[in-house]
C-alpha positions as protocol buffer text, in pm:
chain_id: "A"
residue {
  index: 1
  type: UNK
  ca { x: -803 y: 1807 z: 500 }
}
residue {
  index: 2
  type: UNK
  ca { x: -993 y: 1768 z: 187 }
}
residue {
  index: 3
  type: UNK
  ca { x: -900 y: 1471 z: -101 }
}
residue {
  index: 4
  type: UNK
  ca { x: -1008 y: 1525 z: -387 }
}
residue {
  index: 5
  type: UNK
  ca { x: -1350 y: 1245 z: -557 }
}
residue {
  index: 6
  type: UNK
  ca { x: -1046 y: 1065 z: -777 }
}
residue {
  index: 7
  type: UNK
  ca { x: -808 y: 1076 z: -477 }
}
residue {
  index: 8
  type: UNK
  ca { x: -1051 y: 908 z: -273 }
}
residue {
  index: 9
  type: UNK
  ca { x: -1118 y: 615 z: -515 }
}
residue {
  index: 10
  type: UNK
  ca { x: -771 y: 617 z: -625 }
}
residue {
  index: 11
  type: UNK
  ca { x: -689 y: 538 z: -251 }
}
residue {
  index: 12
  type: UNK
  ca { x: -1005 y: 295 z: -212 }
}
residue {
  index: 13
  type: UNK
  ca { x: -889 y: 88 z: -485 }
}
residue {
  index: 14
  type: UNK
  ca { x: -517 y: 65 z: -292 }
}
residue {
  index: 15
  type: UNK
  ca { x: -727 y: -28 z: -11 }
}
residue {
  index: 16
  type: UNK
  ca { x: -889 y: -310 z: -205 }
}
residue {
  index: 17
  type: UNK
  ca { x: -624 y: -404 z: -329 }
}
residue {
  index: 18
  type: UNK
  ca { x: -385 y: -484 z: -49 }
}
residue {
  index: 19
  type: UNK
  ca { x: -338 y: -838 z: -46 }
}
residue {
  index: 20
  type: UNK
  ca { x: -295 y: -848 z: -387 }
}
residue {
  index: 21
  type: UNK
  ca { x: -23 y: -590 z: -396 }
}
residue {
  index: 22
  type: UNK
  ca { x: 131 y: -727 z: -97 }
}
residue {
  index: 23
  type: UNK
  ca { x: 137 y: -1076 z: -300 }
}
residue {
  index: 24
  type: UNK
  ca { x: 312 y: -931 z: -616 }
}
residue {
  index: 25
  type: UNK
  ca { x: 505 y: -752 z: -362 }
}
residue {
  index: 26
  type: UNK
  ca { x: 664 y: -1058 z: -240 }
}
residue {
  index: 27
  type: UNK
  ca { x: 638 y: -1231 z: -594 }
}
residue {
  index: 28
  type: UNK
  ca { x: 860 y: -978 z: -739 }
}
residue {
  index: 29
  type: UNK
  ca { x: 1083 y: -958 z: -467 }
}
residue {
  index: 30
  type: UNK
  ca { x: 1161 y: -1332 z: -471 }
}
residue {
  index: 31
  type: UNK
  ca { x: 1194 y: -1306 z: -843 }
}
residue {
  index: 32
  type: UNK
  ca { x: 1454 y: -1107 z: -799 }
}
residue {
  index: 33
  type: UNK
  ca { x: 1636 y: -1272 z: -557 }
}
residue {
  index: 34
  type: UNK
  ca { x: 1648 y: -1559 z: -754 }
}
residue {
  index: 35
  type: UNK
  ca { x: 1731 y: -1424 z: -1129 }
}
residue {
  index: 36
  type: UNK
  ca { x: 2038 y: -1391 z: -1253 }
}
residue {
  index: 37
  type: UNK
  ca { x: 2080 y: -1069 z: -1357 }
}
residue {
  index: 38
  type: UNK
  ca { x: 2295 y: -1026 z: -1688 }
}
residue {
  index: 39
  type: UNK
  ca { x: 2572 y: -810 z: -1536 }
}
residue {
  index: 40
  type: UNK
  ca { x: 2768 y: -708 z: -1878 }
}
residue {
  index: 41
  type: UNK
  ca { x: 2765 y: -326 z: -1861 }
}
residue {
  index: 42
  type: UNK
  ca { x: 2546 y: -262 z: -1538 }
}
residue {
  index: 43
  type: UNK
  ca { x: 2672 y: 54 z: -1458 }
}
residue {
  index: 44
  type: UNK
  ca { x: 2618 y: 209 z: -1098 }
}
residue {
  index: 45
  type: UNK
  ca { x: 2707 y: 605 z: -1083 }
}
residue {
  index: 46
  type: UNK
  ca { x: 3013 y: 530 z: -1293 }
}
residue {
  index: 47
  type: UNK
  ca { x: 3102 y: 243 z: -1203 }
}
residue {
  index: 48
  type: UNK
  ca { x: 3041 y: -87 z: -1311 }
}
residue {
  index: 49
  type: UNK
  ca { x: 2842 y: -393 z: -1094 }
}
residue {
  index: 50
  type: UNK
  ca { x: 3067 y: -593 z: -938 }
}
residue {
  index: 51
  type: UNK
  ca { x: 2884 y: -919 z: -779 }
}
residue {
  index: 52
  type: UNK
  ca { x: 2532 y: -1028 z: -842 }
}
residue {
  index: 53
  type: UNK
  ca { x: 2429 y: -984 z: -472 }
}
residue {
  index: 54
  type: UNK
  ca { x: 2469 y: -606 z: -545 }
}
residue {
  index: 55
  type: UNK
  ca { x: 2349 y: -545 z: -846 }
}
residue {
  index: 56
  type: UNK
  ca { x: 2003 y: -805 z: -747 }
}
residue {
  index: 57
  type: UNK
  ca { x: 2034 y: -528 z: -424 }
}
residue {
  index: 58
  type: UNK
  ca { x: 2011 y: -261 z: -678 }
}
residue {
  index: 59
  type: UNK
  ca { x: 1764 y: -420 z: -875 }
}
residue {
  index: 60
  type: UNK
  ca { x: 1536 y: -434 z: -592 }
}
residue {
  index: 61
  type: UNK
  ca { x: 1615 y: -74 z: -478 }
}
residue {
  index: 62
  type: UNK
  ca { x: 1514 y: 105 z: -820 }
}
residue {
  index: 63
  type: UNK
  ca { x: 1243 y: -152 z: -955 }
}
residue {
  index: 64
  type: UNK
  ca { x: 942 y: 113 z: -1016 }
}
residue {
  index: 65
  type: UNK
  ca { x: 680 y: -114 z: -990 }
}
residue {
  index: 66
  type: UNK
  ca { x: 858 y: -308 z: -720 }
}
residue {
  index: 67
  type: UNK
  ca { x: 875 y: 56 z: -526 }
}
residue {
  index: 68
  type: UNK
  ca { x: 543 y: 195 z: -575 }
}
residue {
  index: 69
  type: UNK
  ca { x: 404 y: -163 z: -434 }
}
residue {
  index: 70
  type: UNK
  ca { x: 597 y: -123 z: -151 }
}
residue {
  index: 71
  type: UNK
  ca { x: 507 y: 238 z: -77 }
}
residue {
  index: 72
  type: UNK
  ca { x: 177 y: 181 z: -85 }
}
residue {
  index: 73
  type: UNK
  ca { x: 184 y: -148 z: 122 }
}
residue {
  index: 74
  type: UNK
  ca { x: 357 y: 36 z: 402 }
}
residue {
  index: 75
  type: UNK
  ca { x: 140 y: 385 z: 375 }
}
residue {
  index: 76
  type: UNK
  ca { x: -158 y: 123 z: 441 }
}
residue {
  index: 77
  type: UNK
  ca { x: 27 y: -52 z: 757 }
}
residue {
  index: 78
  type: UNK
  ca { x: 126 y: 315 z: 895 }
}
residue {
  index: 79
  type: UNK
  ca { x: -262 y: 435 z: 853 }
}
residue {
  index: 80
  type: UNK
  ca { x: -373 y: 138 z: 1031 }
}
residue {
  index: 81
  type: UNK
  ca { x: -102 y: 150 z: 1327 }
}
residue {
  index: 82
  type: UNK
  ca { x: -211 y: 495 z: 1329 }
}
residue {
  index: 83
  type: UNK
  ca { x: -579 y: 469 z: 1363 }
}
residue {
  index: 84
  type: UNK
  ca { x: -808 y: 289 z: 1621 }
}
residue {
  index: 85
  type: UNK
  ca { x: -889 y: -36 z: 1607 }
}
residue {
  index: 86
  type: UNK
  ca { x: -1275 y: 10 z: 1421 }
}
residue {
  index: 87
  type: UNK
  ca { x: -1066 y: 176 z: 1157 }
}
residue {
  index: 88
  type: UNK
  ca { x: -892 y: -182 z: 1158 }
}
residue {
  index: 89
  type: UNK
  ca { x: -1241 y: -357 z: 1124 }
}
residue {
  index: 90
  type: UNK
  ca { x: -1381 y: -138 z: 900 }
}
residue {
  index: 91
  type: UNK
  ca { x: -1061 y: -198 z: 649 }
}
residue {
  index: 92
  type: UNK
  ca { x: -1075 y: -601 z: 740 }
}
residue {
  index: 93
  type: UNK
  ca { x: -1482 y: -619 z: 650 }
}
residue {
  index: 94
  type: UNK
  ca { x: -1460 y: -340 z: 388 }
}
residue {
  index: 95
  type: UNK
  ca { x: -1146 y: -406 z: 192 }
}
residue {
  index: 96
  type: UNK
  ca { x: -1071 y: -715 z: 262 }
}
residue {
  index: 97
  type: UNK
  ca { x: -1354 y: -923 z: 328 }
}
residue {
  index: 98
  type: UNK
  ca { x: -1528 y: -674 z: 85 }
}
residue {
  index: 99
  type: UNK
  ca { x: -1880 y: -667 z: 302 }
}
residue {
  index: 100
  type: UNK
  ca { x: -2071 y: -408 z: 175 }
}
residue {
  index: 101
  type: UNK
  ca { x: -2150 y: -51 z: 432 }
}
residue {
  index: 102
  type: UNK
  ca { x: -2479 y: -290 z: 561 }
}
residue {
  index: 103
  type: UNK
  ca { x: -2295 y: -497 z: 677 }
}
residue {
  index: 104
  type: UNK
  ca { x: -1995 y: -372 z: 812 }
}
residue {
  index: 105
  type: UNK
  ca { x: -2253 y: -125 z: 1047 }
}
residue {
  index: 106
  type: UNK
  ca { x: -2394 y: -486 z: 1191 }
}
residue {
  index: 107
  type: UNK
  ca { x: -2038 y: -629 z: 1243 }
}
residue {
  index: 108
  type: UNK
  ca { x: -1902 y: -388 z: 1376 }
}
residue {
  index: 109
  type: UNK
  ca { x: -2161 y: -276 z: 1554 }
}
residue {
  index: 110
  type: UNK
  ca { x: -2176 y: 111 z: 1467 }
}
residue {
  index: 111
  type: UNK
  ca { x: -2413 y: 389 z: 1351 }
}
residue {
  index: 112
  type: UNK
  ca { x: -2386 y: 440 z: 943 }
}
residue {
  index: 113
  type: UNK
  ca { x: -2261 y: 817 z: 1038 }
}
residue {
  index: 114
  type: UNK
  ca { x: -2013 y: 648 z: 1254 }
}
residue {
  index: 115
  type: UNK
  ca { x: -1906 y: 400 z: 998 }
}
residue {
  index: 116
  type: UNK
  ca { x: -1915 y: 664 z: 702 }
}
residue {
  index: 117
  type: UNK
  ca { x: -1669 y: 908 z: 925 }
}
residue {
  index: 118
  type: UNK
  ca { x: -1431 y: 611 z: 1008 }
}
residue {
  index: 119
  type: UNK
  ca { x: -1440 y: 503 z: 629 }
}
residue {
  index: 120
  type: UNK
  ca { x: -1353 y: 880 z: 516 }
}
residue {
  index: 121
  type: UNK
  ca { x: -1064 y: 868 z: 837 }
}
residue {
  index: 122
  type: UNK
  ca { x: -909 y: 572 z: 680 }
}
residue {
  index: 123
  type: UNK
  ca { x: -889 y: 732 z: 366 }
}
residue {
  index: 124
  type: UNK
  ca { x: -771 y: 1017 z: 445 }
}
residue {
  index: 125
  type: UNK
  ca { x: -520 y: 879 z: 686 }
}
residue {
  index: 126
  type: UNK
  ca { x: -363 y: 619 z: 380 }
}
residue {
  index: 127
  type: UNK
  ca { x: -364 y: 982 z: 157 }
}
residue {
  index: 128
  type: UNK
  ca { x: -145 y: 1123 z: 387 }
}
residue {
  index: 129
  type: UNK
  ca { x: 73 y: 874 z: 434 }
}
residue {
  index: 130
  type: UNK
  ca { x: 106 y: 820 z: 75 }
}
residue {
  index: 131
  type: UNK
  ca { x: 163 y: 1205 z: 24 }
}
residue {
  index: 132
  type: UNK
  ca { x: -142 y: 1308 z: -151 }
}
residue {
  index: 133
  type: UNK
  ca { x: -295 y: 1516 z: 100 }
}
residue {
  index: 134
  type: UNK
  ca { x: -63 y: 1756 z: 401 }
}
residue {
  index: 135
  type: UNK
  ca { x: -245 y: 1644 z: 728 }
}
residue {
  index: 136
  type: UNK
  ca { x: -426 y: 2003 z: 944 }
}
C-alpha cells in the first residue's frame, strides 16, 4: 500500500496532534452538554426538536468539527490496538513526547531501518483506518 508524500504528513500531523485533538474533543463535547441550545425551529427530518436532551444528542451527532475529531481520535486508538507494542513506543517518543528519530532508535532500542519501517507501519496503519489508503 502506497500513501501518497501529503498523505503521509497529513497523517503525521494527526499523529502529533493527538492529545490536542483528544482535548478539544472532550472540550467540545462538554460544551455541548452544557449549552442550551435555542430550540425555536430545530427541525429533525420533518419534525421539530422536542426536548433539549435530544436535540444537545443531535448536536453532538452532526457537529463537523466535533466528528472529524472524533474519527481521527479513534482511527489513531484502532492503529495502535492494531500494531505491536514498538509501534506504541515509537508513537509515545515520536508524537507525543516529540523525541526526534536519534533518539527514539536509543529508547527504544532499535536499528534506524527498524525504526524508519515501524514509523512508515504506523502511518500507514492510521491511513487506513482513516480511509485514505485500501489495506493489500
Amino acid at each position: 500500500m502506497k500513501l501518497s508524500r501529503p498523505a503521509f504528513r497529513y497523517v503525521e500531523s494527526e499523529l502529533y496532534n493527538y492529545d490536542e485533538t483528544k482535548k478539544e474533543l472532550e472540550e467540545l463535547q462538554e460544551d455541548i452538554r452544557n449549552s442550551t441550545p435555542d430550540m425555536s425551529g430545530d427541525m429533525v427530518k420533518g419534525g421539530t426538536v422536542s426536548s433539549q436532551p435530544e436535540a444537545k444528542s443531535i448536536q453532538l451527532l452532526t457537529n463537523k468539527v466535533l466528528v472529524r475529531m472524533d474519527r481521527t481520535i479513534k482511527a489513531i486508538d484502532k492503529a495502535l490496538s492494531i500494531l505491536g507494542e514498538e509501534h506504541n513506543l515509537i508513537f509515545e517518543l515520536k508524537y507525543r513526547q516529540n523525541l526526534n528519530w536519534r533518539q527514539v532508535v536509543i529508547e527504544v532500542p532499535t536499528s534506524q531501518d527498524t525504526y524508519f519501517r515501524k514509523r512508515r507501519e504506523l502511518v500507514q496503519m492510521v491511513a487506513v483506518q482513516l480511509g485514505l489508503i485500501n489495506p493489500e
